[in-house]
C-alpha positions as CSV (number, residue, x, y, z in Angstrom):
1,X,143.9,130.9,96.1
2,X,145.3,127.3,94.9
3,X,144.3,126.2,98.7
4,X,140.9,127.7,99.0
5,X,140.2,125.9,95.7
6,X,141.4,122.7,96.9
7,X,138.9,123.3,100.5
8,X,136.2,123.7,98.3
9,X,136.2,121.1,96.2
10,X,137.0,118.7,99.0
11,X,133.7,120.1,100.9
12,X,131.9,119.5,97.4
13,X,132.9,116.2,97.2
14,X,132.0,115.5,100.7
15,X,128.4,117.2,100.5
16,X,127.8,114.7,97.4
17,X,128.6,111.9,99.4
18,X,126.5,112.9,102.1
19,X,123.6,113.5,99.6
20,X,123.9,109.9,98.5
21,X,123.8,108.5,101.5
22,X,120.8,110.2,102.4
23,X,119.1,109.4,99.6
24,X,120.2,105.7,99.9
25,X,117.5,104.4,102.3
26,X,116.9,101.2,101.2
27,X,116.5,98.4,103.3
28,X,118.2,94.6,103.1
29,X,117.2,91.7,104.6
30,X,120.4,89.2,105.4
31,X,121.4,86.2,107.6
32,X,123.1,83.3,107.8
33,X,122.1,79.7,107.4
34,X,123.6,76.8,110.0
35,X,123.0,74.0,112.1
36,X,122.2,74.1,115.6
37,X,123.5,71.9,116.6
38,X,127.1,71.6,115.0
39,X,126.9,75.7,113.5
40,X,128.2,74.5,110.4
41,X,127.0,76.1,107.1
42,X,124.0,74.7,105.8
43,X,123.0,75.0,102.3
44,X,119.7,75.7,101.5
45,X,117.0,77.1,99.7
46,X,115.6,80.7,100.8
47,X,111.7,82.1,99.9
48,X,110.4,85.3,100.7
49,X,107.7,87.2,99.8
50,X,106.5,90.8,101.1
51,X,103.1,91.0,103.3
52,X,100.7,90.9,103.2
53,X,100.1,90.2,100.3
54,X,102.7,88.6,98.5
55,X,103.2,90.9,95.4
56,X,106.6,90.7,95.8
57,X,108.6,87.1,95.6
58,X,111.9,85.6,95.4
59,X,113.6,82.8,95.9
60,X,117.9,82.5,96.9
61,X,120.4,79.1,97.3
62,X,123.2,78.8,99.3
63,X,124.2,79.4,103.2
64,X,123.3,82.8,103.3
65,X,121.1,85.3,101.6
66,X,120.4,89.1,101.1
67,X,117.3,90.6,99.4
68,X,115.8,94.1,99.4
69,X,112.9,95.0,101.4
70,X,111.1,97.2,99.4
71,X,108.4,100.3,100.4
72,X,109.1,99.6,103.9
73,X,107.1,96.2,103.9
74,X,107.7,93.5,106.3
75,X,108.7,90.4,104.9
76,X,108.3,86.2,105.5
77,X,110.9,84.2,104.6
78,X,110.9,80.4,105.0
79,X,114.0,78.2,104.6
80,X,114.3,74.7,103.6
81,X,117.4,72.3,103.6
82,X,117.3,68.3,103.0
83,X,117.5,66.4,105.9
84,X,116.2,69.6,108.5
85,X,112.9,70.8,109.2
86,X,111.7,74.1,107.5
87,X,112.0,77.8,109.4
88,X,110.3,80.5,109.1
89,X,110.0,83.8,109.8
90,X,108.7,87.3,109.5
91,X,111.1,90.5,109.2
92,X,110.4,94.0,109.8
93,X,112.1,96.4,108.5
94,X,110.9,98.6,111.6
95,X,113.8,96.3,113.0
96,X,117.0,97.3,110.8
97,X,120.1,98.5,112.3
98,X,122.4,101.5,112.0
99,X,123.6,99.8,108.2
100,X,119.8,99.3,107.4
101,X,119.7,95.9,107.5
102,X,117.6,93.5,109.5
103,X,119.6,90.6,110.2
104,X,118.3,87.1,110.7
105,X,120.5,84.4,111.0
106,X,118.8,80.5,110.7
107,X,119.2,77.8,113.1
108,X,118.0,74.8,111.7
109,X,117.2,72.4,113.8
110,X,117.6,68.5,114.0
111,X,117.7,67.0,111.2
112,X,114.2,64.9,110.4
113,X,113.0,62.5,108.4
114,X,113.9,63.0,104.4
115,X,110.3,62.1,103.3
116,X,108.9,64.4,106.0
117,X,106.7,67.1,104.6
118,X,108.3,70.7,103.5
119,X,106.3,74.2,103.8
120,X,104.7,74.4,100.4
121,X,105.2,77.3,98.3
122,X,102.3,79.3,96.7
123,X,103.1,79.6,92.5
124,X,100.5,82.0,92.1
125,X,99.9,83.4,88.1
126,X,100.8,87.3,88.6
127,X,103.8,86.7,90.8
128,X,106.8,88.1,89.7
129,X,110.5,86.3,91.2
130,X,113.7,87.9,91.5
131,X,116.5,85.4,90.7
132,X,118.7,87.3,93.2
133,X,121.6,85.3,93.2
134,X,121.9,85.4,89.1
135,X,125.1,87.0,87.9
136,X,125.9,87.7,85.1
137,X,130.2,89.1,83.9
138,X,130.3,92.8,83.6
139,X,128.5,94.1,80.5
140,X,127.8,90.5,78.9
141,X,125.1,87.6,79.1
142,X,127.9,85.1,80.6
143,X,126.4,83.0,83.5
144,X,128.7,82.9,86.4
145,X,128.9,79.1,87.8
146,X,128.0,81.0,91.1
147,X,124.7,81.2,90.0
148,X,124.1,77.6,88.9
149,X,122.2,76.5,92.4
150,X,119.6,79.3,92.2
151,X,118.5,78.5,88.0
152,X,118.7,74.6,89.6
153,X,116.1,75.3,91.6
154,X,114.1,77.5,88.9
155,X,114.2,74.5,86.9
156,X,113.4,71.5,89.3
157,X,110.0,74.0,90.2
158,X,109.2,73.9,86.5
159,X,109.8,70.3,86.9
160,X,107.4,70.3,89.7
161,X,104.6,72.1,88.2
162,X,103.9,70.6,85.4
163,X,101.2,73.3,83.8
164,X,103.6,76.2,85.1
165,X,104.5,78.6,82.6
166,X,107.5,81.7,83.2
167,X,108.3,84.5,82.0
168,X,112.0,85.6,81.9
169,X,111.9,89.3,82.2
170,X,115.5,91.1,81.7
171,X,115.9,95.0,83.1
172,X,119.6,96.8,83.0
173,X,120.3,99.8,84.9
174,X,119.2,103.2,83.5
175,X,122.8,104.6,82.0
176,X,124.4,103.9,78.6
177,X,122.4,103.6,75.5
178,X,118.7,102.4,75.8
179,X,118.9,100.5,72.5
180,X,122.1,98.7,73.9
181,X,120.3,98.4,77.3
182,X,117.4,96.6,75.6
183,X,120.0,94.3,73.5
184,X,121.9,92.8,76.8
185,X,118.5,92.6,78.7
186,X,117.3,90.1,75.6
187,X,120.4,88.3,75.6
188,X,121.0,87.6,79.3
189,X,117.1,86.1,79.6
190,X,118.1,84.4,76.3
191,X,120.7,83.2,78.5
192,X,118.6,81.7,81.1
193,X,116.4,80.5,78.8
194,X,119.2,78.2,77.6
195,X,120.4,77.1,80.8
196,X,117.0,76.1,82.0
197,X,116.3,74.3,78.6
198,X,120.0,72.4,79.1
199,X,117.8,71.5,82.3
200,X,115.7,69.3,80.7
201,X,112.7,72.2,80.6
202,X,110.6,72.3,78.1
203,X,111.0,75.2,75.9
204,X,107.1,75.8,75.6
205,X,107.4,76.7,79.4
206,X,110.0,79.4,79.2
207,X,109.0,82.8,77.7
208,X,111.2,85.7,77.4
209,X,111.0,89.7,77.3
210,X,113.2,92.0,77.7
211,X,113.0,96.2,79.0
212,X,116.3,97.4,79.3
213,X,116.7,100.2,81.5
214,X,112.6,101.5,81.3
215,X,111.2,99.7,84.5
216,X,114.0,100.4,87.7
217,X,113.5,99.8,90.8
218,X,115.2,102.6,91.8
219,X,115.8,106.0,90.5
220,X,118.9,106.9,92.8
221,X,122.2,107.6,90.9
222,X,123.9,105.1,93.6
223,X,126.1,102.2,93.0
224,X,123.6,100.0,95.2
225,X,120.3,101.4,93.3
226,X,122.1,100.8,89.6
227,X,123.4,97.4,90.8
228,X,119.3,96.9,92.1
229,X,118.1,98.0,89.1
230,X,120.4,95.2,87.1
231,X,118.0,92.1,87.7
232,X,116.2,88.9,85.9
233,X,113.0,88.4,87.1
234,X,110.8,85.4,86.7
235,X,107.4,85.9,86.5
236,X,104.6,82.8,86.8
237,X,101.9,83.0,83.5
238,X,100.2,79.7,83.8
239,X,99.9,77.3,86.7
């Protein structure tokens, strides 16, 4: 009896798993960023919005990158490094592999001119920015230094754009207690807030609001969809 207990809650426990991964669908975009010539590492500075339209934005740093690709959309992602031409290019999710991702690594080319143009970036009022590479330690509003390059480049666009005006907007994942939820979510886009002002950005240029766990992303009770669901987003007001 002990055994046929055991055999049951093994094939339990492997029916759950199954069921999660079947429910798990979603789709990642990810690559890596080097030189042709040499294929060392290049860092750089990663855009991408969803098409056609462009209602969904964000912007990476670093040699590599990984974003969702959400409602099956295809993507266009252009790259920029000092020194090196842009790239661009257009995923399709149509394209992901057995993991679900569609990988792209970037080849940049030769390295031009430093005051030759760069592919501009459209700061459209509406759009909405998912600081992808912000991380935060567990269950606290601590930066990690790790995200330092990404809130570098929030700042120098704010820089840029002198009439821009963001929103921070803070979202946990859906478990624990909302009014805790709502709590962190305040204090980590306080957080940003702060960093960005240490930046030298005016604070008049930096709203903040937080939701907790009331707007996912995903509704899936899966590591990947809570860890989604855990994001800063950035969105433009004024520009």
């Amino acid at each position: 009896m002990k055994k046929v207990n055991v055999l049951i809650a093994i094939s339990a426990l492997i029916s759950f798993a199954a069921a999660g991964q079947a429910n798990d669908t979603l789709i990642h975009a990810v690559g890596k960023i080097f030189n042709h010539q040499t294929k060392e590492p290049v860092t750089a500075r990663i855009s991408y919005q969803s098409l056609p339209y462009g209602n969904k934005v964000g912007m990476l740093s670093g040699n590599s990158f990984s974003f969702p690709m959400y409602d099956k959309e295809k993507y266009e992602i252009v790259v920029e490094a000092p020194g090196y031409a842009p790239a661009k290019y257009m995923l399709d999710p149509a394209l992901a592999n057995s993991e679900r991702k569609v990988v792209q690594d970037v080849e940049l080319g030769q390295p031009v001119s430093t005051t030759a143009p760069t592919a501009g970036t459209t700061h459209a009022v509406g759009k909405v920015m998912r600081l992808d590479a912000l991380i935060f330690q567990q269950r606290s509003s601590i930066i990690s230094p790790e995200s330092y390059p990404e809130l570098n480049s929030v700042a120098q666009m704010l820089h840029s754009n002198p009439k821009m005006v963001i929103q921070l907007e803070g979202h946990t994942d859906t478990r624990g207690d909302a009014k805790l939820n709502l709590k962190l979510s305040q204090q980590r886009v306080d957080a940003v807030r702060d960093y960005l002002l240490s930046k030298g950005v005016a604070k008049s240029k930096v709203k903040t609001k937080a939701f907790g766990g009331t707007m996912p992303l995903s509704k899936e009770n899966t590591e990947e969809a809570h860890k989604l669901n855990r994001r800063v987003e950035a969105r433009i007001l004024e520009n």
